[in-house]
C-alpha positions, 0 to 999 in steps of 0.5 A: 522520495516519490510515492506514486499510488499504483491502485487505491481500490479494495479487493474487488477493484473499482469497477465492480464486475456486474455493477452497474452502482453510479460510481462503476459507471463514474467518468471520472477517472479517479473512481477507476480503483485497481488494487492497493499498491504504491511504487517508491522511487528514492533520490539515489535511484532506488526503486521499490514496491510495496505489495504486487496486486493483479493488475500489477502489469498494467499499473507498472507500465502506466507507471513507467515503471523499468526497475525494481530493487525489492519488494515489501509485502503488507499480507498474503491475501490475492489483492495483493500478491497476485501479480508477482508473477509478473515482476518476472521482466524486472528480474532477467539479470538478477533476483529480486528481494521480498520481505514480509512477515513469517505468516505472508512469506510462508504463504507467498512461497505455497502459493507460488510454489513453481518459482522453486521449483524444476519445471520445463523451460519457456514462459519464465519465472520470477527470480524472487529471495523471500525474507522473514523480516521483524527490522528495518531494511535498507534499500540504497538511501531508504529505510523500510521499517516493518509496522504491526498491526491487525487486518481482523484477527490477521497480522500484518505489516504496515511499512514506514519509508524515511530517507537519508537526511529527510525530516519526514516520512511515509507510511503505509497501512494498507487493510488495517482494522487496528493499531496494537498499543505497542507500535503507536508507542514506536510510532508515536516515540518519533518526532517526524512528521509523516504523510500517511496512506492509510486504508479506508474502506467504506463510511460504514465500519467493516470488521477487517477494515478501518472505515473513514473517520476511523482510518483519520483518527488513527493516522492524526494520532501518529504525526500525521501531516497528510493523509490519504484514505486508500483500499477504498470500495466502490460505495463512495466517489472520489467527489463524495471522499473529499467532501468527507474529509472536508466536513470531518477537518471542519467538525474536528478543527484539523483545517491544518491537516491534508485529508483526501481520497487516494487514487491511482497515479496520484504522486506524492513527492516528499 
């Protein structure tokens, strides 16, 4: 399985509009963050897509992305499903399946009411399935296991990716401000190790979002092997996250555990 991080930036994306802050004017190209996503590619050739943010066209052709065999959503809010619309290219021959919770799929289909909808020909529209989802999916030889958790007072989902016949997995929290008691145990209850991209905002706390060393602390209580921080704003470099995660593996005796920034088009083979 590959994972290939499509965006690592929160909502507002990396540049800022109007900033002129020293990490929006950064030449380094891992401080360019559009919005949070990943693309997973399985050895049988299945391809999927968690989350559909604006820039999802551009992303997808930096990617080479030509395929899609369903998509998983994480919540409803822009930065993260405003680009279904333009998975409309990947679905000329057939529908797409989307999963998520009650509360997003209910969202997703009032936001984008006109893919139901009679309307005039031209233009195109997505041919999307919604699925109201509370267990696994199985996409070819991958498994999507719904993870719950909070976004502030918001639910959401989280989704655990494992393959047939591999000894580890992959989850993905994106916007995560806690972990419900209940799914640590699930998480916990399993003896896989995991790499973990995981949503960090910002050094300082948030009320919605996990900041850095919370973001750390979660993932090393749930079999983390590494861990990646993702939905990151514009407060910090890519230079000063490393140097972050390296301060807090020294400080804390994690020197085994990989700990970086996300950014986009980072691949990560398991």
């Amino acid at each position: 399985m590959k994972v290939t991080v499509l965006g690592s930036g929160t909502s507002h994306g990396v540049p800022v509009i109007g900033c002129s802050c020293p990490v929006c004017r950064s030449a380094d190209s891992r401080d360019k963050r559009m919005r949070a996503s990943v693309y997973i590619e399985g050895a049988g050739g299945e391809t999927a897509l968690i989350d559909a943010g604006p820039e999802f066209r551009l992303q997808a052709v930096r990617a080479g992305v030509s395929r899609l065999d369903a998509i998983f959503l994480t919540h409803a809010h822009a930065d993260h499903i405003h680009g279904l619309d333009d998975v409309r290219s990947l679905t000329w021959d057939h529908s797409l399946p989307v999963y998520g919770n009650e509360g997003t799929i209910r969202e997703m289909k009032k936001r984008f009411s006109y893919i139901w909808k009679n309307t005039q020909k031209g233009g195109g529209k997505p041919k999307l399935m919604p699925f109201t989802v509370n267990a696994p999916v199985r996409t070819g030889g991958l498994t999507f296991t719904p993870i719950p958790v909070k976004h502030g007072v918001l639910d959401i989902l989280g989704w655990e990716v494992s393959e047939d016949g591999a000894g580890k997995s992959f989850l993905y929290l994106t916007d995560t401000s806690a972990i419900p008691a209940a799914t640590q145990t699930l998480l916990r209850a399993s003896s896989n190790s995991r790499i973990i991209i995981i949503g960090g905002l910002r050094a300082r706390p948030n009320e919605t979002h996990f900041s850095f060393e919370e973001a750390i602390n979660a993932a090393l209580g749930l079999n983390a092997e590494k861990i990646f921080l993702t939905h990151i704003c514009h407060n910090h470099s890519n230079e000063e996250i490393e140097e972050i995660c390296r301060n807090f593996r020294k400080n804390n005796e994690k020197e085994e555990v990989e700990i970086h920034p996300a950014h986009d088009g980072l691949e990560i083979v398991l």
